[in-house]
N, C-alpha and C positions, 0 to 999 in steps of 0.2 A: 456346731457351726461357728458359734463365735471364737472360742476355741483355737479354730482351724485358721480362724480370720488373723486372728492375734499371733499366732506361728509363722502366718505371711508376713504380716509386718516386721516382727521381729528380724524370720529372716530378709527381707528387704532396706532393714536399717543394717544388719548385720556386714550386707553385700553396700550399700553405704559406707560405715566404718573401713571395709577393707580397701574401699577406689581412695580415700582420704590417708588413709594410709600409706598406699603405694603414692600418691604423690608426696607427701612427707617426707616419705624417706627417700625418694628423687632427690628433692630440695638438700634435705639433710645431705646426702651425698655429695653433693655440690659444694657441700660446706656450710648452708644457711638455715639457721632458726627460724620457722613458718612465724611471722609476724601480720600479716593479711588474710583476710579471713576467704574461703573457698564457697563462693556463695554463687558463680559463675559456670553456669550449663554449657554445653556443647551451643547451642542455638545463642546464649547471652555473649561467646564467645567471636562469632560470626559475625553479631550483632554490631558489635562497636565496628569492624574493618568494614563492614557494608555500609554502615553508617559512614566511615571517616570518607572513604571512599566516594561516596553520594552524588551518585549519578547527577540526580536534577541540580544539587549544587556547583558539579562540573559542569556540565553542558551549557547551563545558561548562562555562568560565570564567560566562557571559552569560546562561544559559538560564535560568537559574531566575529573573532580574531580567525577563526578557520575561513570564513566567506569569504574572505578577501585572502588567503593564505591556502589557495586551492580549491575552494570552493567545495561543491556537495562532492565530486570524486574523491579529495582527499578525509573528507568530514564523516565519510562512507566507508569505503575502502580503507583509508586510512585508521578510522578503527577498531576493523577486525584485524590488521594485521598488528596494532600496536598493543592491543588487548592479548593477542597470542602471544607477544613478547614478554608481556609483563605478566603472565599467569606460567610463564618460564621462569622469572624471576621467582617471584611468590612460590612456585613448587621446589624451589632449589631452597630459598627461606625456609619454607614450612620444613623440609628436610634439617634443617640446624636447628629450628626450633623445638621438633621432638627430640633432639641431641641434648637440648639444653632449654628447657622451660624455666625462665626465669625473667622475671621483671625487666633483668639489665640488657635481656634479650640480645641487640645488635653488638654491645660493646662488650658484653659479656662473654658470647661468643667468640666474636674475634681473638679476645685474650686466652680462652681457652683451645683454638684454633692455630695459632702464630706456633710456629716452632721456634722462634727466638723473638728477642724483643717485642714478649707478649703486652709489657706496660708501655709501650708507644703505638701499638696496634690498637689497642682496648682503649687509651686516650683521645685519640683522633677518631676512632668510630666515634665515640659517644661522643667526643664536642660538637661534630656534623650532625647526629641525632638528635644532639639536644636543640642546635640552633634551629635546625631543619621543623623541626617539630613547632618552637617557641613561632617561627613564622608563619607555618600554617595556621594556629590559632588566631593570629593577627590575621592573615589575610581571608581567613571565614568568615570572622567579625566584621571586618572590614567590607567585604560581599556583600553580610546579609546587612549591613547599615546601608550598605548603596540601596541596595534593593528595597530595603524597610520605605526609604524617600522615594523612590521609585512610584512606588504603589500610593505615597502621603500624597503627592504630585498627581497621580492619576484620577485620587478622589476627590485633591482642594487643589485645582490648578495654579492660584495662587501661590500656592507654597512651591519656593526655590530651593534645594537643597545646595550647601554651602561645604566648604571643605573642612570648616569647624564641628558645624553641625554632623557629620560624618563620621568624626572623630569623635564626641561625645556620646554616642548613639554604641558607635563599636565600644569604645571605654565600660559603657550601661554594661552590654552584651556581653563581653568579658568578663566581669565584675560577677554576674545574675549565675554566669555557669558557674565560676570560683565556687558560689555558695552552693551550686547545687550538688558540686564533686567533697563540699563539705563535709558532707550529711552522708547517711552507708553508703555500703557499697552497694546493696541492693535498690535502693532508691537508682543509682545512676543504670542499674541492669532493669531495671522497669523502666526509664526512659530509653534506654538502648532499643529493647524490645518491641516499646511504642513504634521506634524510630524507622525500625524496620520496616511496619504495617504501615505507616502516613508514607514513605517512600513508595512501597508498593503498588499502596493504592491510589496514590498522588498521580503516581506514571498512568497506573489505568484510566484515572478521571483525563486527564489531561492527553493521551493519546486518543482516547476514546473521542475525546471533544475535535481534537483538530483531524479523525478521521471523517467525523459526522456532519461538525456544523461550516467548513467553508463551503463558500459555493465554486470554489476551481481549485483543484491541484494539478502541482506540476506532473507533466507525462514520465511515464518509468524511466525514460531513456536519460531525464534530467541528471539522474542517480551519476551519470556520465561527464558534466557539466564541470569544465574546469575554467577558477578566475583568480589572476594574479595581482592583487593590488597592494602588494606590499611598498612597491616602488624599486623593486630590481627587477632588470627583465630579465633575470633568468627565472623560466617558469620550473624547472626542476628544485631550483633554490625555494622558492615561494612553496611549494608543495612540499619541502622538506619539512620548512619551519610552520606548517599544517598541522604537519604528526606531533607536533606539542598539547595540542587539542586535547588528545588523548592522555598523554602524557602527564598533563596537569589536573587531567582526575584521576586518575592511576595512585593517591598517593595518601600515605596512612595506613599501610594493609600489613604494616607490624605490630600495629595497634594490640591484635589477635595477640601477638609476641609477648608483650611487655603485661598481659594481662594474665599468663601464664598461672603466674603464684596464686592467682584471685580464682583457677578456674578447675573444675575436677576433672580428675583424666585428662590432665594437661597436655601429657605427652601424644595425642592420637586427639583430642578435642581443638589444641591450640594449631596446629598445623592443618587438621581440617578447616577450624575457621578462617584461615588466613585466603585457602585455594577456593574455596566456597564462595566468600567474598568477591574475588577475584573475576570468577566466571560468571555467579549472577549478575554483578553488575555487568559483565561484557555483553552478556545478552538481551538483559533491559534497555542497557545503556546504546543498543544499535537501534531497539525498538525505539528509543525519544529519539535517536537521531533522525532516521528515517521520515517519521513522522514531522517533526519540524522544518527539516529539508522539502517532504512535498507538500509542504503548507507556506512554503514560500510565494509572495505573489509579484511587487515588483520587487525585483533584485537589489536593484541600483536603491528604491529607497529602501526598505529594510536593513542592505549591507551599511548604510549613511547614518542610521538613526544609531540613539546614541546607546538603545540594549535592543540588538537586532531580535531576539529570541521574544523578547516584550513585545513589539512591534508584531511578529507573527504572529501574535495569539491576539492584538488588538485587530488586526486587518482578518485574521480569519474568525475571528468566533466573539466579536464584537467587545466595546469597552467593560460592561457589565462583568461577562465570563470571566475576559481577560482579567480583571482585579480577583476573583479564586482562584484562575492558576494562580496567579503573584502570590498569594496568599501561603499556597503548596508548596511553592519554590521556598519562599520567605521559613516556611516552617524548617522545610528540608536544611535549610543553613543553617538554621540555629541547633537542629542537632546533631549536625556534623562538627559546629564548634562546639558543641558539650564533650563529645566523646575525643574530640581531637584533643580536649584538654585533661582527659582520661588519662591519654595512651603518654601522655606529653610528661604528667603526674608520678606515673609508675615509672619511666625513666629517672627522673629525677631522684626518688626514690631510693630507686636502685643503686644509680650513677654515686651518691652519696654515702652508700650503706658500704662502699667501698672506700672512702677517701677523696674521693676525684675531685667533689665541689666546693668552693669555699663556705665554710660554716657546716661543712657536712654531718655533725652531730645534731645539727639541728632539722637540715631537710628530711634526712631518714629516721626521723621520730612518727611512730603513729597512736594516736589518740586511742588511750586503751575506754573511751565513752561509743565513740562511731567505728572504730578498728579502720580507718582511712590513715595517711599519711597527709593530715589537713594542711601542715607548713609547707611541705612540698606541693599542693593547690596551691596556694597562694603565691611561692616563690615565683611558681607559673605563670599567674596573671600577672603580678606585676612585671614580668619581663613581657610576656607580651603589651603590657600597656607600653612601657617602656619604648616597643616598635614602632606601635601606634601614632606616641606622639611626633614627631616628625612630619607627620601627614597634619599636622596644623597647619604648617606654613606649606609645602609642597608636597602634592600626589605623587610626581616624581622620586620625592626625596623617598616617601614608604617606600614604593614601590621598587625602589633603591637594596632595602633594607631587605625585605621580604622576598626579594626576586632567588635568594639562596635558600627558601624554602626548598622545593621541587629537588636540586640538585645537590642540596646538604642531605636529604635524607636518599635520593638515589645512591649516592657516592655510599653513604653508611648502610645498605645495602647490600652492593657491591663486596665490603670488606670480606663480613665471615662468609660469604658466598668463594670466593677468589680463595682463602685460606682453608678453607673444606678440600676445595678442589688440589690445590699445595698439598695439602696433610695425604692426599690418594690415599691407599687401603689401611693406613695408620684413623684414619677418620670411623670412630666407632657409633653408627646409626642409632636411633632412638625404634620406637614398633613402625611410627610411619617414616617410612623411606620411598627412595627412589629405584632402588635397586643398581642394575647395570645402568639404567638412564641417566644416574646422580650426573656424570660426567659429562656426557655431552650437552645434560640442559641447563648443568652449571656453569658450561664456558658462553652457549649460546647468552646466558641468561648477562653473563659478565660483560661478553661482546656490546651487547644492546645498551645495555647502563654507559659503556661508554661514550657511543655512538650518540647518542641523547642527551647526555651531561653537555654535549660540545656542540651540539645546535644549540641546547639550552641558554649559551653562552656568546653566541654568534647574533648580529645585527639583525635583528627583525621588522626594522622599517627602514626606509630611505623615502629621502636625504636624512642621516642622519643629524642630529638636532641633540640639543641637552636634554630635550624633554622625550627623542624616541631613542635613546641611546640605552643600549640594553646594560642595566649596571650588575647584570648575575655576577661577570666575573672578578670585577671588583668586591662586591659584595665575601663571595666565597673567598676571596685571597685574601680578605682583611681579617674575615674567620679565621683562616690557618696560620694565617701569621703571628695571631694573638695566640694561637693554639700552640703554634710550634715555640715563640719565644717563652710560655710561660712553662712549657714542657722541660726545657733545656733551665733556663732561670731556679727553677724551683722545682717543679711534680716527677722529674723524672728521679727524684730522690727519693719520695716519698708514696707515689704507686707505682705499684709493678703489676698493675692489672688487680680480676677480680679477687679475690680475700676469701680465705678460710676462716671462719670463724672457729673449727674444730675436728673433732670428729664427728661420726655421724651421732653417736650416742651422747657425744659433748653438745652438740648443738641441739640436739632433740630435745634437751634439758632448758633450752633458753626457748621455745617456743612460749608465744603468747598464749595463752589460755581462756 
């Protein structure tokens, strides 16, 4: 028997070796020496995009901009139907990313995707990535400090939160994750994992509670229910700039992508994590809406108060409860910025291991103690501190800054999606693919990214004012123009996209050990 037992195992590490194997010589193919260690499951893989993703960290961040921007029909309906868009997106990704499992994932792609001028395609993805990304980290931090005072306010009424204190709190935040993407990579895949289950079960507590304890919800029909208070009367207008709602939690779900090199059976694990991601959150994420939508009670105050979503959960299920949801939410943010600062890492990483960044011998170094790329953690945090500070002096001013999250990482999305589809039957699939559908739900998927980048960018209050004046598009063109001068200036001499290091047998030789 024991024998028999120890022949199982053998063979089971055997069948081990050879999935570790086949991703190697992917990588090697590619050109690249396995430097990161494969310590990343199918489920660890999922984990971070469901995490960056994070439902309860979207909704409560967004909801109260929806109620006044369409109210419960477009908050509803709008959705499902933005949720379908963007799980078109993600499947036409996941399709590039079994093509090309690699850290550099978006820019990487693209470069290998461009039939000409692959080092100006592969530049401009990854400068939108990388900002796109550096933002979200700030403005999750940024979130869960709001929220952190939120709840300090709800339990010592006294305490005023201040736009200093705000800022030191996110600075804490950002700093607390740096150390914890320190440390292995399995430490950040056991929070991942956590991340999953407090999400989960967070939604269940917390739907469960606003099914049970108000005493009145709104009628079915409310689901119906449309309100424009944006301050433009066209209510088509108001109900466009709705579907951001959605939109603004939709985002991270490359995460999967860049985590590629860290995970086994990358090729068929990293593109499932991406569309898995994608879907669960769609379908939990209608479950919190719904639920909060008919736990609404007066309209007019809730949509007024200053986190309408807080407000519902104080008016339905009283001050007490109310402070453990905050609590659930609160957690939920903080590890949506752990893993955002993950996905943000391996970029970086990547993006260097090619040339791209300045200092770049230095960010693509990994600690042969944790097998992390610890410098590129840190180059991390401090850019997004860097975001942050601004928000000492003006909300405005971050929000200035950060507002080209959302649409730097759309746009870099877009890229190897738009160039797959270019490249047509030249474009050679990974195991998971799309089949005959690659095409049509890579243009749809392209369509949408556009469509949304340009609301993104479009006035979303009136009268316009310094303080409601949407600064996305300035933001993003301040981006490309530092991108496009330092392109032309300098990098278009010296990258021409992603880098071979050898052949597959040359580079096999420089793996870390």
């Amino acid at each position: 028997m024991s024998e028999r037992m120890s022949a199982s195992r053998a063979k089971a590490r055997a069948g081990e070796d050879r999935i570790m194997l086949d991703d190697d010589a992917t990588l090697h193919a590619m050109g690249y020496p396995r430097k990161l260690t494969r310590r990343f499951q199918a489920f660890d893989n999922f984990a971070i995009s469901f995490t960056i993703i994070n439902i309860l960290s979207g909704i409560f961040s967004s909801f109260g901009f929806g109620m006044g921007a369409g109210g419960p029909r477009i908050l509803v309906f709008g959705w499902i139907g933005v949720s379908v868009m963007v799980l078109l997106i993600g499947a036409s990704m996941a399709e590039v990313a079994s093509a090309y499992p690699t850290s550099g994932a978006l820019y990487f792609s693209a470069g290998k995707l461009a039939k000409r001028h692959k080092g100006a395609w592969s530049w401009f993805t990854g400068w939108l990535n990388f900002v796109g990304q550096i933002g979200g980290t700030a403005a999750t931090g940024y979130a869960a400090a709001t929220f952190i005072q939120a709840f300090v306010h709800l339990q010592w009424p006294s305490y005023q939160p201040t736009t200093h204190q705000t800022v030191l709190i996110t600075a804490l935040i950002i700093v607390v994750q740096g150390l914890a993407n320190t440390y292995t990579v399995q430490l950040v895949a056991v929070l991942n994992r956590i991340s999953v289950w407090w999400l989960l079960i967070g939604l269940v507590v917390i739907v469960g509670a606003l099914i049970v304890m108000p005493d009145h919800h709104q009628p079915v029909s409310f689901v119906t229910h449309f309100e424009n208070n944006t301050g433009f009367t066209s209510g088509l207008y108001g109900g466009m700039l709705g579907l951001l709602v959605t939109s603004w939690t939709f985002t991270g779900f490359d995460g999967s992508f860049h985590m590629s090199e860290e995970t086994v059976r990358a090729t068929v694990n990293a593109p499932k994590g991406i569309t898995r991601a994608i879907g669960y959150s769609a379908i939990t994420g209608l479950i919190l809406m719904l639920a909060l939508v008919y736990s609404i009670g007066d309209y007019a105050k809730v949509a007024s108060s200053d986190a309408p979503p807080v407000q519902i959960l104080i008016d339905g299920l009283g001050l007490g409860a109310a402070k453990v949801m905050l609590l659930i939410v609160i957690g939920a943010m903080l590890f949506c910025g752990l893993a955002n600062l993950t996905s943000n890492t391996r970029q970086i990483f990547a993006f260097s291991r090619d040339g791209a960044m300045p200092g770049s011998r230095w960010w693509h170094s990994v600690s042969t103690r944790t097998r992390t790329p610890v410098k590129a953690v840190w180059l991390a945090v401090v850019c997004s501190l860097a975001l942050v500070v601004p928000g000492w002096w003006s909300h405005t001013a971050f929000t200035a800054i950060v507002s080209v999250n959302v649409v730097g990482l759309f746009l870099a999305y877009a890229v190897p999606i738009f160039l797959r589809l270019r490249l047509g039957d030249a474009f050679q699939p990974g195991p998971w693919h799309l089949g005959r559908w690659g095409r049509p739900v890579g243009w749809l998927a392209v369509i949408w990214i556009l469509l949304s980048s340009v609301l993104f960018m479009l006035p979303q209050a009136s009268p316009i004012t310094v303080d409601s004046f949407n600064y996305a598009p300035i933001a993003l063109a301040v981006v490309l123009l530092v991108a496009t001068v330092w392109w032309f200036a300098t990098a278009r001499r010296r990258f021409q996209g992603p880098v071979s290091y050898g052949r597959p047998d040359e580079v096999a030789a420089m793996d870390l050990v």
